[in-house]
N, C-alpha and C positions, 0 to 999 in steps of 0.2 A: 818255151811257151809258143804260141802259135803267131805264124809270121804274118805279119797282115797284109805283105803282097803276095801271100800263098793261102786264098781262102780257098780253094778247089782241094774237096779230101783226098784228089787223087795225084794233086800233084808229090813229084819226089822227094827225099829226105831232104831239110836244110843243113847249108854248111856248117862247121865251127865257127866261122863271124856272122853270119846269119845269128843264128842260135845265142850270141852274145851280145845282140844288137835288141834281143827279143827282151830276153833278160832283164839289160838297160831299159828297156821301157815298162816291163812288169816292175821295176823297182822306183820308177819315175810313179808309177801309177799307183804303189807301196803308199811311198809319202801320202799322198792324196786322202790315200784310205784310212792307216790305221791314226787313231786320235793315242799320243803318246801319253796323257796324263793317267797316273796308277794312284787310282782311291784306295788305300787301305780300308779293310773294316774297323771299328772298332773293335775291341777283345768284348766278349761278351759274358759277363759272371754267371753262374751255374745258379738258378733256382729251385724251389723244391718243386716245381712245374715240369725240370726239366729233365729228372730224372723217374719223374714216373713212368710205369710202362704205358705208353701212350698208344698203345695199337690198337686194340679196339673193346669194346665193350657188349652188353648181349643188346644194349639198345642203341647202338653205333653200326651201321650195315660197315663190316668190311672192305677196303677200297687195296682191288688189286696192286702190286706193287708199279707193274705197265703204269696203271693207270697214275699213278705220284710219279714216276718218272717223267712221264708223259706231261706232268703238271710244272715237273718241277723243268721240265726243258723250254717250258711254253714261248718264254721269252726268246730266245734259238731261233725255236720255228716259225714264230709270227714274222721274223726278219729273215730269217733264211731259208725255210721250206717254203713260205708263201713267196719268196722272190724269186726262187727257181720255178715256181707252180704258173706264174705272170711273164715271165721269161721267152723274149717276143723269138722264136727261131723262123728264120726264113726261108722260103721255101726251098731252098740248095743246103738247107740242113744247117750245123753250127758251124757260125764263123768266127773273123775276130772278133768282132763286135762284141756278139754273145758269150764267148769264153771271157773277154776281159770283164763282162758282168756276173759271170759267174766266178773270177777271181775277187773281186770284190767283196761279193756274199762270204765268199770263205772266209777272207781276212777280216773282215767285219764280225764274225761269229767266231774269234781267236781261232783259228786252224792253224795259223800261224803260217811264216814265208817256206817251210820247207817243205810240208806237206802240202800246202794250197799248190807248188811248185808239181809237186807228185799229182797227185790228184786233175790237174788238169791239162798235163801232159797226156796221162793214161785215156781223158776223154779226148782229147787231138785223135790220138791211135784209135780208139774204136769209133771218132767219127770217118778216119779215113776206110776201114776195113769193114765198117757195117751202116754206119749212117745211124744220125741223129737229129731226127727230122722233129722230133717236140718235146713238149717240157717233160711229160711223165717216162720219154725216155730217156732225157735226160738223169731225172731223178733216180729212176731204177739201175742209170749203170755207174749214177755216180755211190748212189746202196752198198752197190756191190762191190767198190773198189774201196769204202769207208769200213765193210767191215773187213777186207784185206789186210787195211790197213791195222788195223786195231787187233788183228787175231793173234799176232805173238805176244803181244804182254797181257791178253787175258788168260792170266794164269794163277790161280786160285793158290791161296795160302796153303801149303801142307804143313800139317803139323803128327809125328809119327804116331799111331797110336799106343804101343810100348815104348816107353823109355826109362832107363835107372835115374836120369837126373832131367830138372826141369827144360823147356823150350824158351828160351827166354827172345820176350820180344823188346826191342828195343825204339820208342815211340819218338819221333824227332819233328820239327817245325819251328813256326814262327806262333807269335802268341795272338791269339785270336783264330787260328784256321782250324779250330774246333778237335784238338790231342787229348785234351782231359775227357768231353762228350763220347770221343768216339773210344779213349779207352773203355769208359763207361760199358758201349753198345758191345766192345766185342769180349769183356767179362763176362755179360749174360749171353753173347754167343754161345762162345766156351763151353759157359753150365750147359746149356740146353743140349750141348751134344756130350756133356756125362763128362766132362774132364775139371779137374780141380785147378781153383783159379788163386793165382797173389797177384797184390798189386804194389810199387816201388815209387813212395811219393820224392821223386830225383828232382822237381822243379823247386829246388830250395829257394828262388830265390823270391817269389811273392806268398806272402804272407796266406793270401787266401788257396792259393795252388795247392796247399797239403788238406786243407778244410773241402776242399771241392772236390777231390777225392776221395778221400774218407765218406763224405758226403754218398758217392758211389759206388763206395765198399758196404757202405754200410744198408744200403738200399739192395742191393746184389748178395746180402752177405757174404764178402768176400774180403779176406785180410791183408788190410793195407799197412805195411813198414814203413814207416816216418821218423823223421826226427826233427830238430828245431830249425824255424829259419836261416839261413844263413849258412848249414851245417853241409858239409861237404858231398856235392852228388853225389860225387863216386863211392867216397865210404855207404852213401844210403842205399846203393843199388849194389854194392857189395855183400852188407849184412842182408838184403831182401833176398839175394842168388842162394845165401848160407843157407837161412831161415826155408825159403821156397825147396831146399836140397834134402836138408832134413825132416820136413814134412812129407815128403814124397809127393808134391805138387806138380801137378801137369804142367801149365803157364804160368811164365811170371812175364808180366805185362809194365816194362820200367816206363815211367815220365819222365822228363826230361826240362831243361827250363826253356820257354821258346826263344826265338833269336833270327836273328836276320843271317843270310848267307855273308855278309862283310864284315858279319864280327867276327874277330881273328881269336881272342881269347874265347867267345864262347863256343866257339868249332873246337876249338885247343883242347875242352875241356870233355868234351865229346868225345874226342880221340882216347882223351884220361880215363874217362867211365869205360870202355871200350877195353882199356889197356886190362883195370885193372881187374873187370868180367874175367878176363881170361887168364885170370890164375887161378881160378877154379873149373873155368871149364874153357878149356882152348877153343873150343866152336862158336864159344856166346858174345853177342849174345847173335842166334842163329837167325834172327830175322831183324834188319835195322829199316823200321819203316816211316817214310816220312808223308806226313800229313801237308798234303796242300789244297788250301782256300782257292777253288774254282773262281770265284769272284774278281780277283785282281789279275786275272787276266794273261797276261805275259810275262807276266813277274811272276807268276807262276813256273812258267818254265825256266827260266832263271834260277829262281832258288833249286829246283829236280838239279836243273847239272851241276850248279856250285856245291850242294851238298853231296852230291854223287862223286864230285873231283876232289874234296876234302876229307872224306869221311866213308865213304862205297857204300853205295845204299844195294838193300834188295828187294823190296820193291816200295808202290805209292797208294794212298788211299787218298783219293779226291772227294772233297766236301763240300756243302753249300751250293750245291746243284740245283736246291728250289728256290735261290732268290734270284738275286741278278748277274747271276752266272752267264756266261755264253757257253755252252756243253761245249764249245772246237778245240775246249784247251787241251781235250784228252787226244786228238790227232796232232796238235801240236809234241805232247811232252811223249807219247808214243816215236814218233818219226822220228823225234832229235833224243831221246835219250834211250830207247831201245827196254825201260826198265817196267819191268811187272805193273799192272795195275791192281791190285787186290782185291778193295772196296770203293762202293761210293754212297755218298752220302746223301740223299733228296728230304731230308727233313729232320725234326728234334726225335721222332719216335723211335723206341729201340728197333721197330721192325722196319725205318729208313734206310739201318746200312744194310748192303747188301753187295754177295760177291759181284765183282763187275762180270758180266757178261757182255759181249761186244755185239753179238746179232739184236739183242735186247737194245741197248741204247741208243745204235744206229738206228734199229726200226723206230723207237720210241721222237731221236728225233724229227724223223721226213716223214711220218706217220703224218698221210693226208686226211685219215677217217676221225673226224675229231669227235666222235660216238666209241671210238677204238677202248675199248677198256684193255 
């Protein structure tokens, strides 16, 4: 971080205790900043509100998807684009002063300690090599190193267009961060691009989880494999791989039951569904994706690595980006976990999710033209 008896961009590199003395005090200033308390959502039941297609109507004007991102980040920006925009630099450009308020903003809008670390390292460097002399340069070079950051895991789900046997995706989380919804949304993906959809009702163990599916098969018409509460994941997402195999179905899209990364038996049991996929098809299932609630913040990235160190994910779809989300948790779970982003989520509408794009989100958050559709 930047030394604060080295505010001239031109002075020379800092030492290794220099440089761990900086640290010591970005992490003294840590405390200060991040508030440690994690709301969970509640889980939220599926209505028949909630799977209607919600997109638009002929007497509903269309509202760009920019423009719901852009809505759904509002909260972000009004604390973190307007703080950088108010952002007092003085006339010898950015010093400590102003980098530790702009470390702040980050950690306050979850970007979390490793990337906020990155991030305002790289603006040290191009204050010494080019100068940063005000906020909208500020903002535009911090644009540019946000979507640096974010460009290797925006990587779009492949799914092959021939295949002799189904793509089976494997849907994982915690209960409430919205897995049943967004199976929902990417079943009528699927259809719209022409591929044949099953769905694997695997969260045996709440009663309403096989009903709320169905619920979105049956809306989708799309054929969901269930069996009784209680009845064994794995056998259910076993006979759904058979069923999906002999049909000559494109995706089979498994649910899972939610659960916390500390629960030891229901990771265990994860591994089982997993195990016994691949006696039918050693590949499957070929994409294990786990759904995390934007919302809770840090604990967000928490669960990404736990369930990535217990189970190997491939990639993440992030959700609930239009309430009280802070959008920094995707530069967060980006820098510290290195794993795929796929989708994200800014609403109940089927045309909410969408693949992540990274210039897109980053524009949508520092987006100063609030007319910007």
């Amino acid at each position: 971080m930047w030394n604060k008896d080295k505010t001239d961009p031109n002075t020379p590199e800092t030492s290794e205790s220099e440089k761990e003395e900086a640290k010591t005090g970005f992490m003294s200033r840590l405390k200060k900043t991040l508030n440690t308390e994690i709301r969970l959502t509640p889980r939220k039941e599926i209505t028949d509100a909630d799977i209607q297609d919600t997109s638009t109507t002929e007497d509903t004007p269309k509202v760009g998807f920019f423009t719901r991102l852009k809505r759904g980040l509002n909260r972000t920006r009004q604390t973190f684009t307007n703080g950088l925009r108010h952002l007092r630099i003085g006339s010898q450009g950015l010093n400590a002063e102003s980098l530790e308020d702009v470390e702040t903003l980050l950690l306050s809008a979850d970007v979390g300690i490793e990337a906020t670390l990155l991030l305002t390292e790289k603006l040290q460097e191009r204050a010494k090599k080019t100068g940063i002399n005000d906020s909208e340069t500020l903002i535009d070079a911090l644009q540019e190193d946000m979507e640096d950051l974010l460009a290797p895991v925006a990587q779009p789900l492949q799914i092959p267009e021939k295949s002799d046997k189904p793509f089976v995706i494997l849907m994982i989380g915690m209960n409430g961060a919205g897995k049943t919804t967004t199976i929902g949304k990417l079943a009528k993906r699927f259809q719209a691009e022409g591929r044949s959809v099953m769905l694997a009702a695997g969260d045996t163990f709440r009663a309403a989880a096989v009903e709320q599916l169905k619920a979105w098969g049956e809306h989708n018409d799309v054929p969901v494999i269930a069996q009784q509460t209680g009845a064994d994941s794995a056998s259910v997402i076993f006979d759904a791989l058979s069923a999906a195999t002999a049909r000559g179905i494109d995706v089979l899209i498994a649910d899972t039951a939610g659960r916390l990364h500390t629960q030891d038996n229901l990771m265990a049991e994860l591994e089982k569904v997993k195990r016994v996929m691949a006696k039918q098809d050693p590949d499957a299932p070929h994409e294990t994706m786990l759904i995390l609630d934007a919302s809770i913040g840090q604990n967000a990235l928490n669960q990404a690595k736990q369930f990535h160190q217990n189970i190997g994910l491939n990639g993440i779809s992030v959700t609930k980006l239009d309430g009280t989300a802070k959008g920094g948790i995707l530069f967060a779970v980006a820098k510290e976990t290195g794993l795929p982003i796929r989708f994200i989520g800014v609403g109940e509408g089927v045309d909410d999710l969408r693949v992540f794009e990274h210039n897109a989100f980053v524009h949508a958050l520092l987006d100063r033209d609030d007319e910007a559709a």
